[in-house]
C-alpha positions in Angstrom: 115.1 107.3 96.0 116.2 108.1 92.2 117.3 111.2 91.0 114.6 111.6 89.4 112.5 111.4 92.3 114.4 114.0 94.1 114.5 116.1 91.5 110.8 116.6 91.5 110.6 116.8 95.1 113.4 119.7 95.5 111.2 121.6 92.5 108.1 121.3 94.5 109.4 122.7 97.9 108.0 126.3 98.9 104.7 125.6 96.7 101.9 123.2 96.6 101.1 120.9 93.8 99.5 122.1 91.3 98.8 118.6 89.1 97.7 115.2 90.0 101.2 113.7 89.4 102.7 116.6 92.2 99.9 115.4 94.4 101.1 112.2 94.2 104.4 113.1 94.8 103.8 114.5 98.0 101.5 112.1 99.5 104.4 109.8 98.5 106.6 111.7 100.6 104.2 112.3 103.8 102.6 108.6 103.6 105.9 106.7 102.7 107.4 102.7 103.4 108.6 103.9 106.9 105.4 105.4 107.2 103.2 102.0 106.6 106.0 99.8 108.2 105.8 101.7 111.6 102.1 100.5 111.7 102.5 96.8 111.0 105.7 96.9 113.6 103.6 98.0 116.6 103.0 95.7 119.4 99.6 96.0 121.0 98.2 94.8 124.0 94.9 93.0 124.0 93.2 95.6 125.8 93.9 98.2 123.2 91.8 99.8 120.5 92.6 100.6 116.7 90.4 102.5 114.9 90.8 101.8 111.5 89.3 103.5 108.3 89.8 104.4 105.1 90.9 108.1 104.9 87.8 110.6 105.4 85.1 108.2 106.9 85.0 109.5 110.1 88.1 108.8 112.1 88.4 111.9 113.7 84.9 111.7 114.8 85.7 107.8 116.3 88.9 109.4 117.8 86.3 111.9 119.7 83.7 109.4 121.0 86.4 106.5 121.9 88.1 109.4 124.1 85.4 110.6 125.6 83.8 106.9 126.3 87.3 105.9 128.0 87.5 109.7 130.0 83.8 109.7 130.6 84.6 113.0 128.4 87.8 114.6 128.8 88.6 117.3 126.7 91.8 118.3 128.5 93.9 117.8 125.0 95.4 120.3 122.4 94.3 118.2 119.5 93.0 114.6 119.2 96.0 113.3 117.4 98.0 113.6 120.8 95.6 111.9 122.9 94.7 108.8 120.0 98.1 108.9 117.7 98.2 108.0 114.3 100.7 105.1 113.8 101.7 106.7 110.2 102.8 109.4 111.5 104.4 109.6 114.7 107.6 110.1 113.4 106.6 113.4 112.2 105.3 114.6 115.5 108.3 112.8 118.1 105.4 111.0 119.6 106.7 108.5 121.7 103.5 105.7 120.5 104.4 103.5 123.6 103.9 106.0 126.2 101.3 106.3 129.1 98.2 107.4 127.9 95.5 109.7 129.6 92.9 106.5 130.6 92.5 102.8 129.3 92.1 101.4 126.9 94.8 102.7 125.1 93.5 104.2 121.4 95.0 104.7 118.2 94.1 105.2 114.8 95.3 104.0 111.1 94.5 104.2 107.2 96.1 100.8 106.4 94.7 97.5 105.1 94.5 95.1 107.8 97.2 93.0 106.1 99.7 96.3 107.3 97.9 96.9 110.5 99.4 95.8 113.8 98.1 92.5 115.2 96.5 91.0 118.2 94.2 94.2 119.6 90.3 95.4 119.1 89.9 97.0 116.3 86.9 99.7 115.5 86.2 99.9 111.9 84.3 102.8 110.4 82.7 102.7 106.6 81.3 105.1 104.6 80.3 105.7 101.4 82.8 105.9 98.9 81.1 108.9 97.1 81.0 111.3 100.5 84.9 109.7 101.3 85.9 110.9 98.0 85.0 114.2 97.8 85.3 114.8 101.6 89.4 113.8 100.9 89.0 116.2 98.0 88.3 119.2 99.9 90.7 118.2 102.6 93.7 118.3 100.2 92.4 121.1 98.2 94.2 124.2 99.4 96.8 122.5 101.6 98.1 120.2 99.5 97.8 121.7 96.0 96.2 125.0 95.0 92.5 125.3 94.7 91.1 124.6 91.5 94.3 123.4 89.7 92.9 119.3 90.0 89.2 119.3 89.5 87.2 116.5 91.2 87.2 114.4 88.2 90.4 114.3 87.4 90.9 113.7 91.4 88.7 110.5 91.2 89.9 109.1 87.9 94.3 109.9 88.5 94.0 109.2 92.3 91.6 107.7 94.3 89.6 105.0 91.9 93.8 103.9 91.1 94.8 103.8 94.6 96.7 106.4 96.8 99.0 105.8 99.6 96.9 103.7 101.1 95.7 101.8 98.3 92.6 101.9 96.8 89.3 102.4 99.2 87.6 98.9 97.8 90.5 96.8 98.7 91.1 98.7 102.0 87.4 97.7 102.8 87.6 94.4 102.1 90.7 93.6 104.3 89.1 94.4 107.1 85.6 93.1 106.2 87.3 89.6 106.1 87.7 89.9 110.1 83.9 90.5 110.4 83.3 87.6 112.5 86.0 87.8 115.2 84.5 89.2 118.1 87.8 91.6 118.9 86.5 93.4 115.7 83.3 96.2 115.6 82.0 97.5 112.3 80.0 100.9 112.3 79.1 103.2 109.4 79.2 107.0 109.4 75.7 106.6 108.2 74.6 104.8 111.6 76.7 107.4 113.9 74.6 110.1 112.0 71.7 108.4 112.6 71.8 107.4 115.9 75.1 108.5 117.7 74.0 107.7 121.2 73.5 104.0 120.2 76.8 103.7 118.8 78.7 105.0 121.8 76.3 102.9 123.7 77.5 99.5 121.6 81.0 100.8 121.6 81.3 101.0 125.2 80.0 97.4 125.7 82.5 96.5 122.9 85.3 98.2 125.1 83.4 96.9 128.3 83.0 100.3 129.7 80.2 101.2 131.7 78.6 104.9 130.8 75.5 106.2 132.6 73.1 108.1 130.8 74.2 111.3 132.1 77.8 110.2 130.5 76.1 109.0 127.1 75.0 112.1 126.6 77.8 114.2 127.1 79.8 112.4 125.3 77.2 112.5 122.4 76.9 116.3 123.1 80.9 116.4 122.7 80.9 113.8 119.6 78.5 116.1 117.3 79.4 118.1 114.6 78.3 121.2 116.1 80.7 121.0 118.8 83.5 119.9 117.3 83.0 122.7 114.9 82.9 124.7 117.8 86.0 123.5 119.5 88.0 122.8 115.7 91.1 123.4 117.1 91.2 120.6 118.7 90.2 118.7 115.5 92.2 119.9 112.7 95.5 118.2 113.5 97.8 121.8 113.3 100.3 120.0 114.9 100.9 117.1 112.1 99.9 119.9 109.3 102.9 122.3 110.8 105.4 119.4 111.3 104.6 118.2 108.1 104.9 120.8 106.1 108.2 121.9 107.6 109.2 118.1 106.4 108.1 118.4 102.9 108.7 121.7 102.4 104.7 122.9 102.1 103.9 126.5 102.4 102.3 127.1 106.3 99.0 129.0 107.1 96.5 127.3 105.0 94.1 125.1 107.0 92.0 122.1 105.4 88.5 121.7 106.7 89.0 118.6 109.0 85.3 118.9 110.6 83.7 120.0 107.4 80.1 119.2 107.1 79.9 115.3 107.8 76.9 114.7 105.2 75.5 111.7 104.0 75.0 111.5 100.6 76.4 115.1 99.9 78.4 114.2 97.0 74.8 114.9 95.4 75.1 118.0 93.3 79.0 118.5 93.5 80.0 115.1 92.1 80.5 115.0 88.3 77.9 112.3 87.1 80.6 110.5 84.8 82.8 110.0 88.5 79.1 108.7 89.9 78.8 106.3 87.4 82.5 105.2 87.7 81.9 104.7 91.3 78.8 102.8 90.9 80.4 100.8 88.4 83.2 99.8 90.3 81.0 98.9 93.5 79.6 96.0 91.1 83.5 94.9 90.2 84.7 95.4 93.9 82.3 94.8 96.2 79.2 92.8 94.8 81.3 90.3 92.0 83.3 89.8 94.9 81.5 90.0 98.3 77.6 90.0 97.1 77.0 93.1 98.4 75.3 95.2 95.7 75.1 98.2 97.5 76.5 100.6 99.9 72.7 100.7 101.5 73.2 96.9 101.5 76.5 97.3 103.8 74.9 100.0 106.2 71.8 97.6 106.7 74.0 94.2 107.2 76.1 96.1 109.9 73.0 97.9 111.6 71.3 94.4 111.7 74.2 92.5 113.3 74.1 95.8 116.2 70.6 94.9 116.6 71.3 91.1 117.1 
């Protein structure tokens, strides 16, 4: 690391960021090369499950219902993250990512392209749309990260997120893993289609992990995978083990708590999105995603993946 690099990180320890370049320092810091590298250096077994997603679009939720198919609906844990770890960050939290898990399949998540993502699994791969993703990570860094209202949502969407953070931009994250549509170790869901029919999804993903649930079992673990409860129960759900770790590694102040379970809308960038980021947005859906896949829309993507559930 340069001095130079240290030298800002020793000047931001004890406060949060308060600009888009001291954002970026610390996601530098907390999402590093180690951090990526212990990802791709995992060794899976074919039975085991990675969910993957861009940041914000939904994993904690596909955390819940893949532990609660496997358990039949366990919620004998302190928070999700100990139960499904998070390859990126293990080394913050001593978790030893090889040991015994509570049932089979072993789960675990990741924010990495698939080119960084440990090979030779099943992999569960959640979209959303960009918009909701964007301001969703937003408000999860707001507050905890740097101080509220020092980085509006523009500046957010134009410094950060449309550039690429640390785990590269969410276009080319999605299109990694699209490529591995037709391998049958790989299921796509939206957030959209969990919202709009959760007991289908854990219906398909438990016939993906070739887990038999009865309908008593569906439901509970519908009942346990919906926003209300895990709103309820958001202890278990807003990762204060990881925050405290990290921010005893990085040198954050402690006691502020991000919204993990917000408000799971879709479409509720409406109203609270600046159009010029809308527009940017739209715009770069054209560049990234129909130029390149012929996909024109994010409607388009929800409606592909619904119809290949539907057969």
């Amino acid at each position: 690391m340069s001095n130079s690099a240290n030298a800002q990180i020793n000047d931001l320890r004890g406060r949060r960021a308060e600009n888009i370049q001291e954002l970026t320092v610390y996601l530098g810091q907390i999402f590093n090369a180690q951090a990526i590298a212990q990802a791709a250096a995992f060794e899976p077994r074919p039975s085991d499950v990675i969910i993957a997603t861009y940041p914000k679009c939904g994993t904690t939720w596909m955390q819940q219902i893949v532990h609660g198919i496997r358990t039949g609906g366990s919620m004998n844990f302190n928070d999700i993250t100990e139960v499904v770890p998070w390859f990126e960050i293990v080394h913050f939290m001593n978790i030893d990512i090889n040991a015994p898990q509570e049932a089979e399949p072993r789960a675990f998540k990741t924010h990495v392209g698939w080119a960084d993502a440990p090979k030779g699994a099943r992999y569960i791969v959640v979209m959303r749309n960009p918009k909701d993703a964007l301001l969703s990570f937003y408000h999860f860094l707001r507050g905890w990260i740097f101080v509220p209202d020092s980085i509006s949502v523009e500046q957010f969407a134009f410094d950060l997120y449309c550039k690429g953070g640390p785990f590269g931009r969410y276009w080319d994250h999605v299109r990694s893993w699209w490529e591995q549509r037709d391998q049958d170790n790989y299921f796509f869901v939206t957030f959209d289609e969990m919202k709009s029919d959760l007991a289908g999804v854990v219906r398909a993903i438990s016939g993906f992990l070739h887990i038999e649930l009865d309908d008593q079992t569906v439901a509970n673990v519908v009942k346990q995978s919906s926003f209300g409860f895990m709103q309820e129960h958001k202890s278990k759900f807003d990762d204060y083990p990881l925050r405290v770790a990290i921010e005893k590694a990085v040198g954050l102040p402690q006691g502020n708590q991000p919204p993990k379970v917000r408000a799971g809308k879709v479409g509720g960038y409406k109203g609270e999105m600046p159009d010029s980021v809308i527009e940017a947005m739209d715009a770069l859906w054209k560049q990234e995603m129909e130029h390149k896949l012929g996909i024109r829309s994010y409607q388009e993507f929800c409606d592909r993946i619904a119809d290949h559930h539907r057969g």
